[in-house]
DRENPA-3360 file (N, C-alpha, C; in nm, 2 decimals, always signed):
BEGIN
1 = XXXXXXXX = +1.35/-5.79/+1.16/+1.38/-5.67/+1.10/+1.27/-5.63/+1.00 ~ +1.20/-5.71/+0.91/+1.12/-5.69/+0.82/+0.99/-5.68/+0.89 ~ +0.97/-5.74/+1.01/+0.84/-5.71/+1.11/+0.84/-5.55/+1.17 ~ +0.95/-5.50/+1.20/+0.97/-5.37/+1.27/+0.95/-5.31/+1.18 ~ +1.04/-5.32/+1.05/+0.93/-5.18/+0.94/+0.86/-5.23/+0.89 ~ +0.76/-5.31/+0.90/+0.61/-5.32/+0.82/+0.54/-5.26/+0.97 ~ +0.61/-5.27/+1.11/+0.51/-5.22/+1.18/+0.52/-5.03/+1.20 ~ +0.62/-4.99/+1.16/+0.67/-4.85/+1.13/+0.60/-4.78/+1.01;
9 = XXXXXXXX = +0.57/-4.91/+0.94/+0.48/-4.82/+0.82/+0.32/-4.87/+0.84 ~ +0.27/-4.93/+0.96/+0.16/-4.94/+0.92/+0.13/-4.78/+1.09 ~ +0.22/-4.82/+1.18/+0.19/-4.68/+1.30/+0.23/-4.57/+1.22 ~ +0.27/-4.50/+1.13/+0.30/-4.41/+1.01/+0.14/-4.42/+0.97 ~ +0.12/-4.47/+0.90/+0.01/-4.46/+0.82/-0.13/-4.45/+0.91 ~ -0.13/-4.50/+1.06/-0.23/-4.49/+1.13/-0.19/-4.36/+1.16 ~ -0.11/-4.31/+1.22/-0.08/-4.18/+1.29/-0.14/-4.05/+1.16 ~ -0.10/-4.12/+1.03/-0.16/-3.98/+0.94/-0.30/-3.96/+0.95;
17 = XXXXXXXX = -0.39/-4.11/+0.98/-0.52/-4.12/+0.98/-0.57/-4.03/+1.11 ~ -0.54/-4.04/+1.21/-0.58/-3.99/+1.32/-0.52/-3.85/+1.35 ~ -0.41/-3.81/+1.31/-0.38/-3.67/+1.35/-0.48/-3.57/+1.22 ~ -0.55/-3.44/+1.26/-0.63/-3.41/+1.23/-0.54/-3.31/+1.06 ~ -0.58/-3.28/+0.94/-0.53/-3.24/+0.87/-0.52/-3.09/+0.84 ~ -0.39/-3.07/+0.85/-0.32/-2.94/+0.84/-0.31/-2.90/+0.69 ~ -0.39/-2.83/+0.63/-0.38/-2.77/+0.50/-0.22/-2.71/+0.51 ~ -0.17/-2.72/+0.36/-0.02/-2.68/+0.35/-0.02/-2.55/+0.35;
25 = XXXXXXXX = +0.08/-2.48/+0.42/+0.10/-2.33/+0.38/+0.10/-2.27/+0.25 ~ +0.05/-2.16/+0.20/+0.04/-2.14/+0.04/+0.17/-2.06/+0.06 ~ +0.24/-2.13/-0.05/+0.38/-2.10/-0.12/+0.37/-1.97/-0.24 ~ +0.21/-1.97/-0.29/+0.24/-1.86/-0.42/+0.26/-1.76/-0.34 ~ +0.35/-1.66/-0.39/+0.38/-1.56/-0.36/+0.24/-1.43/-0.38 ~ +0.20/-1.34/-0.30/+0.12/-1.23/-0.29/+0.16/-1.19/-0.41 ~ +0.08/-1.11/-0.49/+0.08/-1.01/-0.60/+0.09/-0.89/-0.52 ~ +0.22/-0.77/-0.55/+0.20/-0.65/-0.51/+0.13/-0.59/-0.57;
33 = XXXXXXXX = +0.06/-0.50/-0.44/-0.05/-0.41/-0.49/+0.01/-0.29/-0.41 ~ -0.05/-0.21/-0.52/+0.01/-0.04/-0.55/-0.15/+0.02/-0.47 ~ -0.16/+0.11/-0.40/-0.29/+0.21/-0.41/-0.30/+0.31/-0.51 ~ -0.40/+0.26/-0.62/-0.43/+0.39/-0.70/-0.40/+0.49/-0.70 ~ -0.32/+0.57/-0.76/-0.28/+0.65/-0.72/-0.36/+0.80/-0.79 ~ -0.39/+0.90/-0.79/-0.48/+1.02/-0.81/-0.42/+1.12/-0.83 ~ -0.42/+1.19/-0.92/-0.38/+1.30/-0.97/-0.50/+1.43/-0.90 ~ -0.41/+1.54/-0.85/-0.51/+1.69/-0.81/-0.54/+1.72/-0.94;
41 = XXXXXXXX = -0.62/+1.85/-0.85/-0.66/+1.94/-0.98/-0.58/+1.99/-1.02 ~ -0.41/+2.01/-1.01/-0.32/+2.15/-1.07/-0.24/+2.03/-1.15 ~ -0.23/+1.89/-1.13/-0.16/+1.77/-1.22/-0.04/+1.69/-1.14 ~ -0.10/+1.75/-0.97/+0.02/+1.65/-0.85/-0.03/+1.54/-0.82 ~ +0.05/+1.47/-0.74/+0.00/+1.31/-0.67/-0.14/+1.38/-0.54 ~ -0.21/+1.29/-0.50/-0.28/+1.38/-0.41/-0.29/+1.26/-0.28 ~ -0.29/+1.30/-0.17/-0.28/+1.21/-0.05/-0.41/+1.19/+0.01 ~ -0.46/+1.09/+0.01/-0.61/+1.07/+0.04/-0.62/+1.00/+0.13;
49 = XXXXXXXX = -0.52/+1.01/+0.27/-0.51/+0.95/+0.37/-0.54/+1.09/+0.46 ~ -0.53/+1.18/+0.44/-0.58/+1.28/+0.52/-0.69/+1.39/+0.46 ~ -0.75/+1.41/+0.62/-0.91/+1.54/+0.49/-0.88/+1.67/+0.58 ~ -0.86/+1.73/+0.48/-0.87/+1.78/+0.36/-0.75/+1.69/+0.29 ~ -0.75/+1.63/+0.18/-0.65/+1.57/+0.13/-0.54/+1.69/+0.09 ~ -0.42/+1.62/+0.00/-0.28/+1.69/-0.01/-0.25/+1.70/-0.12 ~ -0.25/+1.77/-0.22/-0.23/+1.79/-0.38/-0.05/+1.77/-0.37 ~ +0.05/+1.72/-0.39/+0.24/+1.76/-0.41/+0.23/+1.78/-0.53;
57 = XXXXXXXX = +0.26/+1.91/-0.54/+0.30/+1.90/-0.69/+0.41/+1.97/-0.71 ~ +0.49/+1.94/-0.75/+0.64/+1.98/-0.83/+0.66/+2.11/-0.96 ~ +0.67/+2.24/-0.87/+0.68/+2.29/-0.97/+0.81/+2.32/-1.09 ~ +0.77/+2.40/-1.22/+0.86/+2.40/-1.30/+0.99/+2.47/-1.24 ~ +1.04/+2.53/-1.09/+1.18/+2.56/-1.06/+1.19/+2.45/-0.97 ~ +1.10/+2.34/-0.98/+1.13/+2.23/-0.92/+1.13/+2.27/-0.72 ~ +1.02/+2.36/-0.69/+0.96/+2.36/-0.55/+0.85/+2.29/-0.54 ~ +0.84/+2.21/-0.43/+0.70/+2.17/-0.37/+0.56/+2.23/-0.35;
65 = XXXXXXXX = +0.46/+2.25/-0.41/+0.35/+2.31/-0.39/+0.22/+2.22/-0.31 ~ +0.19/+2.24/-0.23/+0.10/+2.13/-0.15/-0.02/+2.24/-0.16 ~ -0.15/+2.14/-0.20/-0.26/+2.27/-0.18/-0.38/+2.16/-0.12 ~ -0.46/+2.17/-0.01/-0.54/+2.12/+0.03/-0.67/+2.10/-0.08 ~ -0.73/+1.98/-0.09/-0.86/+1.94/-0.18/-0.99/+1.89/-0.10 ~ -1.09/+1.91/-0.14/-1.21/+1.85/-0.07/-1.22/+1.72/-0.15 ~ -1.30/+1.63/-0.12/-1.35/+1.52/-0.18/-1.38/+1.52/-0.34 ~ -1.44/+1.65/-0.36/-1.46/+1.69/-0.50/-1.36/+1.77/-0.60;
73 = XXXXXXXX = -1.24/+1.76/-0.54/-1.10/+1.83/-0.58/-1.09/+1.99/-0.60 ~ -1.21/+1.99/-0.52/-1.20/+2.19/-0.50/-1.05/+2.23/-0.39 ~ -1.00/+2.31/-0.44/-0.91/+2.35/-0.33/-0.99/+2.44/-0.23 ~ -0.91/+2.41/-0.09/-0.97/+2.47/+0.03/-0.85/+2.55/+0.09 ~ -0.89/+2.65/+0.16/-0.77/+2.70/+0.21/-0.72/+2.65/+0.35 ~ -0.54/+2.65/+0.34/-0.47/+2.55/+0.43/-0.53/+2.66/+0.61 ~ -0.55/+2.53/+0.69/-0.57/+2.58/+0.84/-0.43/+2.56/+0.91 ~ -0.44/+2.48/+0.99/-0.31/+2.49/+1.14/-0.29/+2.38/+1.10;
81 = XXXXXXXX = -0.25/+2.29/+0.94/-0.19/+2.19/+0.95/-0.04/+2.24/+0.95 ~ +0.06/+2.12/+0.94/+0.16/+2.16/+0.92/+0.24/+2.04/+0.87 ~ +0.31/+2.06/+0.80/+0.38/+1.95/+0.68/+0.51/+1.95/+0.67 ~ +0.60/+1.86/+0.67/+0.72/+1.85/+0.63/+0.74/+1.75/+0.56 ~ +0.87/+1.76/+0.47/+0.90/+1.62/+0.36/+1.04/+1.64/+0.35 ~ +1.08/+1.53/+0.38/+1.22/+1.49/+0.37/+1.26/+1.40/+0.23 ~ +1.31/+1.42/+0.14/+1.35/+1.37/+0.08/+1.50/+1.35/-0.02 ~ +1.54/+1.28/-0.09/+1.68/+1.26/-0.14/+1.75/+1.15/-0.07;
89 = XXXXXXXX = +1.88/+1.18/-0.09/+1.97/+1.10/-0.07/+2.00/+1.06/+0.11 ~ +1.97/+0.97/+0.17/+1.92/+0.93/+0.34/+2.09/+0.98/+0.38 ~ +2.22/+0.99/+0.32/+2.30/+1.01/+0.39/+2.32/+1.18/+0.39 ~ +2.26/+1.22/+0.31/+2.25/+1.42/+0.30/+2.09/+1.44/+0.27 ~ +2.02/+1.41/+0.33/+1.87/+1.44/+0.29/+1.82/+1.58/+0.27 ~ +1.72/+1.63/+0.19/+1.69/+1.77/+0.14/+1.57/+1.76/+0.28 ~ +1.54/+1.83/+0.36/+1.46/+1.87/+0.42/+1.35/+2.01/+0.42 ~ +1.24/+1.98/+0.37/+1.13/+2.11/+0.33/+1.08/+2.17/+0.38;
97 = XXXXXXXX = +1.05/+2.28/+0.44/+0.96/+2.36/+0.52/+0.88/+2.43/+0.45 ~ +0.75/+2.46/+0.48/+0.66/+2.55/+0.37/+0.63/+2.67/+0.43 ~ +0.55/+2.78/+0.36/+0.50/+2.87/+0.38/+0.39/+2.94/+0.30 ~ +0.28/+3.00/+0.37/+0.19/+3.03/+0.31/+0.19/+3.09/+0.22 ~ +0.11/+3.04/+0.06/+0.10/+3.14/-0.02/-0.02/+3.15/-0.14 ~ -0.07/+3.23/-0.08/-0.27/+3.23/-0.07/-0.32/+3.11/-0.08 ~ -0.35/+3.02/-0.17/-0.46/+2.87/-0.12/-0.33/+2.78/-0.09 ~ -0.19/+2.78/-0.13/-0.13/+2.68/-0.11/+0.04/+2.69/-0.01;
105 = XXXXXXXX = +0.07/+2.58/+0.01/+0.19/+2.63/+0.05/+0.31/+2.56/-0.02 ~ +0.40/+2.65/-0.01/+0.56/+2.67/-0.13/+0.68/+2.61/-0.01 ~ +0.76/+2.52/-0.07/+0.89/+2.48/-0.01/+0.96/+2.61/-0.02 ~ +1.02/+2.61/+0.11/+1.13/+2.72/+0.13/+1.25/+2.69/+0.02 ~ +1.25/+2.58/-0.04/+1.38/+2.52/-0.12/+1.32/+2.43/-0.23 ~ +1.40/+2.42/-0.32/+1.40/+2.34/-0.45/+1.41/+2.18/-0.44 ~ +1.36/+2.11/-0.49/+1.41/+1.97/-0.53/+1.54/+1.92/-0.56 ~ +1.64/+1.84/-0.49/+1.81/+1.82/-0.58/+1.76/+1.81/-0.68;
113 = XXXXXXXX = +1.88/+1.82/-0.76/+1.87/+1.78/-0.91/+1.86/+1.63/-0.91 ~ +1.86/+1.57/-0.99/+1.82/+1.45/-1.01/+1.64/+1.41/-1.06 ~ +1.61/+1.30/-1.13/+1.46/+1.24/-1.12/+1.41/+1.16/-1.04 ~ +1.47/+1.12/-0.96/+1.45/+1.01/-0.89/+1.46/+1.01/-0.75 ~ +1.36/+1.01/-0.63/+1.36/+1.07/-0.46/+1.30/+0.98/-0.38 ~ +1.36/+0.92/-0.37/+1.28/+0.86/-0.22/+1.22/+0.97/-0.11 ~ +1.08/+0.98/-0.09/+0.99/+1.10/-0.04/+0.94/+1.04/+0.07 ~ +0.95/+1.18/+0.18/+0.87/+1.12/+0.31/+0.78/+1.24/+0.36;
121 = XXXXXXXX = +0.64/+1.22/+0.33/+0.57/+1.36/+0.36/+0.51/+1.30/+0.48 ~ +0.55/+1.40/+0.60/+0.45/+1.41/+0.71/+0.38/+1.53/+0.75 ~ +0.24/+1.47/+0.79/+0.12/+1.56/+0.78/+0.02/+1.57/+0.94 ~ +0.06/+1.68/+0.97/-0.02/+1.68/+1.15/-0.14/+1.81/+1.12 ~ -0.27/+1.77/+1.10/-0.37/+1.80/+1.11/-0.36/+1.94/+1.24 ~ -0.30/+1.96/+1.35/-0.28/+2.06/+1.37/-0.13/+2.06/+1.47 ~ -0.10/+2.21/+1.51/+0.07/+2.11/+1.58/+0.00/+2.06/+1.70 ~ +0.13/+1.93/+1.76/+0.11/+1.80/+1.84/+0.05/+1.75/+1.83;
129 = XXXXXXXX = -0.04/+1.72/+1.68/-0.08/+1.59/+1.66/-0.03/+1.52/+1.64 ~ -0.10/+1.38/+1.63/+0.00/+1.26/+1.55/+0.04/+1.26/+1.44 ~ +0.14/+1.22/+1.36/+0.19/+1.27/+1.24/+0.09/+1.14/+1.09 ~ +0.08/+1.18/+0.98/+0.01/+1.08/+0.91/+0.10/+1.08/+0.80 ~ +0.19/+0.95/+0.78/+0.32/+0.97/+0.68/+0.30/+0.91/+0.57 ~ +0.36/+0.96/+0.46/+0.36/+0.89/+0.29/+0.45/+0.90/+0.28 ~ +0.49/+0.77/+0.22/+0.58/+0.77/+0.19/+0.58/+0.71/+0.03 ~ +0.68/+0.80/-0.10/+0.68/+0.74/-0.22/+0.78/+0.78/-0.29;
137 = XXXXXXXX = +0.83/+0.72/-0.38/+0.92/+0.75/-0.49/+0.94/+0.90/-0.59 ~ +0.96/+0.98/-0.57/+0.93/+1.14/-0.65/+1.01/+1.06/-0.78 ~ +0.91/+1.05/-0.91/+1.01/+1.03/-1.00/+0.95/+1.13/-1.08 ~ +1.05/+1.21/-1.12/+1.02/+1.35/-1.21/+1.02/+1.32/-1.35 ~ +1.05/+1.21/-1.41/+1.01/+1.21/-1.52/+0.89/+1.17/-1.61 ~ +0.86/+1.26/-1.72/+0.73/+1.22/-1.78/+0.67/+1.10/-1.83 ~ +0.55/+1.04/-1.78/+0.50/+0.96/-1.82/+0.46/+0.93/-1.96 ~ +0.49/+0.83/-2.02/+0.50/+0.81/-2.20/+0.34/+0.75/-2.26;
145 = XXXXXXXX = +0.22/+0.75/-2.13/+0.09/+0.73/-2.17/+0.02/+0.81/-2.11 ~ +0.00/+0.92/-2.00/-0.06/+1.02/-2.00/-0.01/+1.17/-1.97 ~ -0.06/+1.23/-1.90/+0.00/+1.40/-1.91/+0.06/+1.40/-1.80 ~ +0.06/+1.32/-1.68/+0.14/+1.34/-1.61/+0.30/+1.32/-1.60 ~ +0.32/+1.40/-1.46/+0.49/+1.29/-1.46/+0.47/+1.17/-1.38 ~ +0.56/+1.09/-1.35/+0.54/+0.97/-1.32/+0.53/+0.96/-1.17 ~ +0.54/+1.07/-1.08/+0.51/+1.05/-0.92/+0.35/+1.04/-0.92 ~ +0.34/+1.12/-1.01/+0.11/+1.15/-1.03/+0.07/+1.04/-1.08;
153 = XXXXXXXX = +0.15/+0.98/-1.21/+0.11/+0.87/-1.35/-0.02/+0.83/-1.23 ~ -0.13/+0.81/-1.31/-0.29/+0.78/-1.29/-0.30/+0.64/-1.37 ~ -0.20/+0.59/-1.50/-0.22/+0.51/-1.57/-0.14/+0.36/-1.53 ~ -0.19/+0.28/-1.56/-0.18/+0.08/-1.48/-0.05/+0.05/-1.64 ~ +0.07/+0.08/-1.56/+0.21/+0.05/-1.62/+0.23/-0.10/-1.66 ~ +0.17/-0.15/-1.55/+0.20/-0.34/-1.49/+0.14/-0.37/-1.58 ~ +0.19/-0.47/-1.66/+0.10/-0.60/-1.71/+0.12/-0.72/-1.58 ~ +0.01/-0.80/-1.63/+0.02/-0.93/-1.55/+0.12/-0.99/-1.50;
161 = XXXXXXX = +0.19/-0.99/-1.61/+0.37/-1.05/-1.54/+0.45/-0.96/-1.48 ~ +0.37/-0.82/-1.46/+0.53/-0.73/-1.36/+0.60/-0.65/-1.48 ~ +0.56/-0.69/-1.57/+0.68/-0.62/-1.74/+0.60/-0.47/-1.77 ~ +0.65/-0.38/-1.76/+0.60/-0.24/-1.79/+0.53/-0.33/-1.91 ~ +0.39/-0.20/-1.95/+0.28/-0.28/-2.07/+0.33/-0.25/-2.19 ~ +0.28/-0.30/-2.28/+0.36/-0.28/-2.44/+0.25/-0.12/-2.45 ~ +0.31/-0.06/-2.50/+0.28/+0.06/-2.57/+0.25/+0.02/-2.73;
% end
């Protein structure tokens, strides 16, 4: 009996030698990362996944204003894209449609009430293209370190630990 496990721990100990070594899976968890987020020229979030990029900005009767930007935040005027955004509550969703109105285009409808939207903007460069979707949080309340509201906020909230930053 004492011969069979000294020989169990010595084919153990050979076997670690010879099988070749598997670094351990990393357990630390990923840090989430946000993409910088950019404020347009009129004070909206701006979508830099499509060019001409997408100014959203929320106006004060609470309508969607989308105005196309160049690289250098000049507005350009809108061509044959076409945009929709679905947003609110997933079991009654607000659904937007726009329409031209000189450089930008205006939601046929208002934002619910509420501050807080789960937002889905899709963007087809012309119709039947492929659609290019964002998806973000509409939170309509003002930011307490810069001029924006908090869907635009341009400013790093996070400290190191995840804890909004001390003010």
């Amino acid at each position: 009996m004492i011969m069979k496990s000294n020989l169990t721990l010595v084919l153990a100990a050979t076997a670690g030698l010879l099988l070749p070594s598997v670094p351990a899976a990393d357990k630390t968890p990923e840090k989430h990362r946000h993409e910088k987020i950019q404020a347009g020229p009129t004070g909206g979030r701006l979508i830099t996944s499509v060019e001409p990029h997408v100014e959203f900005l929320i106006t004060k009767e609470r309508k969607v204003e989308l105005r196309y930007v160049d690289d250098d935040n000049k507005v350009v005027a809108p061509l044959e894209q076409v945009i929709s955004v679905v947003l609110g509550d997933r079991a009654a969703p607000t659904r937007l449609t726009f329409t031209k109105d000189g450089d930008k285009l205006v939601s046929d409808k208002a934002v619910p009430a509420g501050n807080n939207h789960p937002t889905v903007v899709q963007i087809r460069q012309h119709p039947g293209a492929k659609p290019v979707t964002e998806k973000f949080n509409l939170n309509l309340d003002s930011c307490p370190t810069c001029k924006y509201l908090e869907y635009a906020c341009v400013c790093d909230h996070e400290g190191a630990d995840g804890d909004a930053a001390k003010k």
